[in-house]
MIPA-273460 format. One line per 8 residues: number of its first residue (from 0); their letters; for each residue z, y, x of N, C-alpha, C. Coordinates in Angstrom, 1 decimal. Atoms other than C-alpha are relative to their C-alpha. Layout:
// MIPA-273460
NUM	A	Z/Y/X/Z/Y/X/Z/Y/X  ...
This chain:
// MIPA-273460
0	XXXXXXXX	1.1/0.8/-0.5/1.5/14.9/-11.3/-1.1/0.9/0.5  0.9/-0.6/-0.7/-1.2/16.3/-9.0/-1.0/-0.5/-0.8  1.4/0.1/0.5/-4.8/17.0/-10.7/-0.7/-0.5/1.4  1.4/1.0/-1.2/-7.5/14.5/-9.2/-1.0/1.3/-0.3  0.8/-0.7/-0.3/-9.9/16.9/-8.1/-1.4/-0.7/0.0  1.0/0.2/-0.2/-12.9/14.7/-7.2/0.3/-2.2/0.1  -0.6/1.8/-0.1/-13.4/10.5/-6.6/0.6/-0.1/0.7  -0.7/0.4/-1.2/-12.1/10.5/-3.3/1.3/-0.4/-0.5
8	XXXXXXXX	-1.5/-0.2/0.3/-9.0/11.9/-4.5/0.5/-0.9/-1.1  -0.3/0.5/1.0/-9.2/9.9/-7.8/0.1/-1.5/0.5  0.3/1.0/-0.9/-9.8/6.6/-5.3/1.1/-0.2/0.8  -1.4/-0.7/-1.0/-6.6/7.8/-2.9/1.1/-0.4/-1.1  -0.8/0.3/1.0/-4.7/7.5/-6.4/0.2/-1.4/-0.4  -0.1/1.1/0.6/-5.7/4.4/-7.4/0.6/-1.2/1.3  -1.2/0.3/-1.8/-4.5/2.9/-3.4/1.0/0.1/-0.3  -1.6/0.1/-0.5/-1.2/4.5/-3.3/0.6/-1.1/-1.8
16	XXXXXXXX	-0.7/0.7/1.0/-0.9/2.8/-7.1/0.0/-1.4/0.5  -0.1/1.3/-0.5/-1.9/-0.5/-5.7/0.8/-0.5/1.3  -0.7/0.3/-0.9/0.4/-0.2/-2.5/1.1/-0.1/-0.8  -1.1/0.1/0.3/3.1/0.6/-4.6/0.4/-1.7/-0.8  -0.3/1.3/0.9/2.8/-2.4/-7.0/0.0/-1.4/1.1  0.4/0.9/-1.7/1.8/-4.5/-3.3/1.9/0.2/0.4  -1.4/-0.2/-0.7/5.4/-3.2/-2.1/0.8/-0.9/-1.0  -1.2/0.5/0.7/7.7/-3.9/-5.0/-0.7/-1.8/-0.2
24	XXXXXXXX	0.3/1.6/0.0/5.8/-7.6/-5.3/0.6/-0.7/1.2  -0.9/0.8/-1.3/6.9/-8.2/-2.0/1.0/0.0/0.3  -1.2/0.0/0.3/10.1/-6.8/-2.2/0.8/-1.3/-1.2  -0.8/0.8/0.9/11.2/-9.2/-4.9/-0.7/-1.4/0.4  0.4/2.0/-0.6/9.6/-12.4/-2.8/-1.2/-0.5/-0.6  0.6/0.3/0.4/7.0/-12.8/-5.2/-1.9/0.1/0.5  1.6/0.0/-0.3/3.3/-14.0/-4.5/-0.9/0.6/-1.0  1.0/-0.7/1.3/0.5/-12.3/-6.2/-0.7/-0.9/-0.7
32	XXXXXXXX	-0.2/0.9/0.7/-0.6/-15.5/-7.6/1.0/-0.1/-1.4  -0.9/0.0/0.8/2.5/-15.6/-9.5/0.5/1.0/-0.5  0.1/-0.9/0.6/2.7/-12.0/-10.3/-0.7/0.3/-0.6  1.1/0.1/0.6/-1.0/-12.2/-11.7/0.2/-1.3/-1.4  -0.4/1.1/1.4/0.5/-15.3/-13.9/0.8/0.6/-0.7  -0.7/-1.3/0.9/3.4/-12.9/-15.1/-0.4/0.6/-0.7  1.3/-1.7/0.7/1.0/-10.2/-15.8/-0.4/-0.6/-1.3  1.6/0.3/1.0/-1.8/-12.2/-17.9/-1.0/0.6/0.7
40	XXXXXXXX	1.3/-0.8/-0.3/-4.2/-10.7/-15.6/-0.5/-1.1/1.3  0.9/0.9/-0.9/-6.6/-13.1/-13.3/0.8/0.7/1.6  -0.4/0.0/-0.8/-5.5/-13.3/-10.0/-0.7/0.8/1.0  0.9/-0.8/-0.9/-8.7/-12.1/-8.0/0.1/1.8/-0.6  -0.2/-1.2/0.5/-8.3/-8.9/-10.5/1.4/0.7/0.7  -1.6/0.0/-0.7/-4.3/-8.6/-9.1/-0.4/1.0/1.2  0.0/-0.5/-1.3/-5.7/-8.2/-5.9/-1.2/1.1/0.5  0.7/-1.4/0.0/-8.4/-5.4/-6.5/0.5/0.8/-0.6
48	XXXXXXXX	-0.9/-0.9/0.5/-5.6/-3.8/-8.4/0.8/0.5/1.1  -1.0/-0.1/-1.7/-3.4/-3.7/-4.9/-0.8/0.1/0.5  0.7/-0.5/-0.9/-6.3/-3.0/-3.0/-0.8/1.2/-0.2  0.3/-1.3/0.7/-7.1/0.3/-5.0/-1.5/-0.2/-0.3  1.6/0.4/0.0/-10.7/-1.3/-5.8/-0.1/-0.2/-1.9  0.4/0.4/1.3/-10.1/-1.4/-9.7/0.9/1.1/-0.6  -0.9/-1.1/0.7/-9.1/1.3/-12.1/0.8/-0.9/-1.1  -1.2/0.8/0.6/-5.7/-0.3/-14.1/0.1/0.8/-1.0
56	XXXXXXXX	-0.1/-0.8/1.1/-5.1/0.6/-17.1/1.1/0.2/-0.3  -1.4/0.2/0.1/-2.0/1.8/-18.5/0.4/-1.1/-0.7  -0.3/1.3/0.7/-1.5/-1.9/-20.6/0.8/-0.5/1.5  0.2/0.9/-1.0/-2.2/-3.6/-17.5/1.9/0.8/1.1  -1.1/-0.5/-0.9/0.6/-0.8/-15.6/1.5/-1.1/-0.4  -1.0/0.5/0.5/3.0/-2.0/-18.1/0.1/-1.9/0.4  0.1/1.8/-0.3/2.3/-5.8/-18.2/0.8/0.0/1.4  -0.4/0.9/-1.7/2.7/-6.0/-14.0/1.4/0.9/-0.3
64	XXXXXXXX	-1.9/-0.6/-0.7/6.1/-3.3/-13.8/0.8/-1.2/-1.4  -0.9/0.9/1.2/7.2/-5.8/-17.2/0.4/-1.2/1.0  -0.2/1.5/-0.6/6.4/-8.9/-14.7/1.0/0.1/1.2  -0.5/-0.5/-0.9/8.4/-7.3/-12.0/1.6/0.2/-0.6  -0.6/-0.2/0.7/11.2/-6.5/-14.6/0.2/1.3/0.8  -0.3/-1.6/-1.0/11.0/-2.8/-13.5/-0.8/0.7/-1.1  0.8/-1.0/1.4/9.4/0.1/-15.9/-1.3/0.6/0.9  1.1/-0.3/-0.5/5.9/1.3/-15.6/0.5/1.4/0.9
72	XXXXXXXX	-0.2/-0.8/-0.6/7.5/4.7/-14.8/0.7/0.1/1.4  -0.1/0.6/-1.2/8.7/3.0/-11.4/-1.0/0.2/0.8  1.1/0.6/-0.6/5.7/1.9/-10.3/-0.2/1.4/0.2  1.0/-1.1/0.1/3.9/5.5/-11.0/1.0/1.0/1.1  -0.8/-0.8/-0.6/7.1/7.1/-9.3/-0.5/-0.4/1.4  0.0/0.4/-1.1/6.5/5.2/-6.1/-1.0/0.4/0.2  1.1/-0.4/-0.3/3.1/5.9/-6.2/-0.2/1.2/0.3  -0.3/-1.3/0.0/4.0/9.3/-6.1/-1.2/0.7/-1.4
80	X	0.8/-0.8/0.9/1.8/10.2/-9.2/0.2/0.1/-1.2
């Protein structure tokens, strides 16, 4: 895993995690709506989680890769981090 150096960088991280979790959502057909119902996490939250606008916790990682039926360590892989 590459050390975050500064926000930018720590901002850049939290993006490619939200594309990733954005990609595999759409790969399996699923609306973010109904992946934010899976989850337990608000919907408008969902979508500042995929738009790298909210820091995710690791619960929250697990919850959405659980709703996905895929392992957190997926999600972080794609993300490259």
């Amino acid at each position: 895993m590459a050390r975050v150096s500064g926000k930018a960088d720590y901002e850049r991280q939290l993006l490619k995690l939200g594309q990733a979790i954005r990609a595999e959502r759409k790969a399996q057909g699923l609306s973010q709506e109904a992946l934010a119902d899976e989850a337990g996490i608000d919907r408008s939250h969902m979508g500042k989680i995929e738009r790298g606008e909210r820091n995710v916790s690791l619960l929250n990682v697990i919850r959405i890769a659980e709703a996905l039926q895929s392992r957190a360590s997926h999600l972080l892989a794609a993300a490259d981090l």
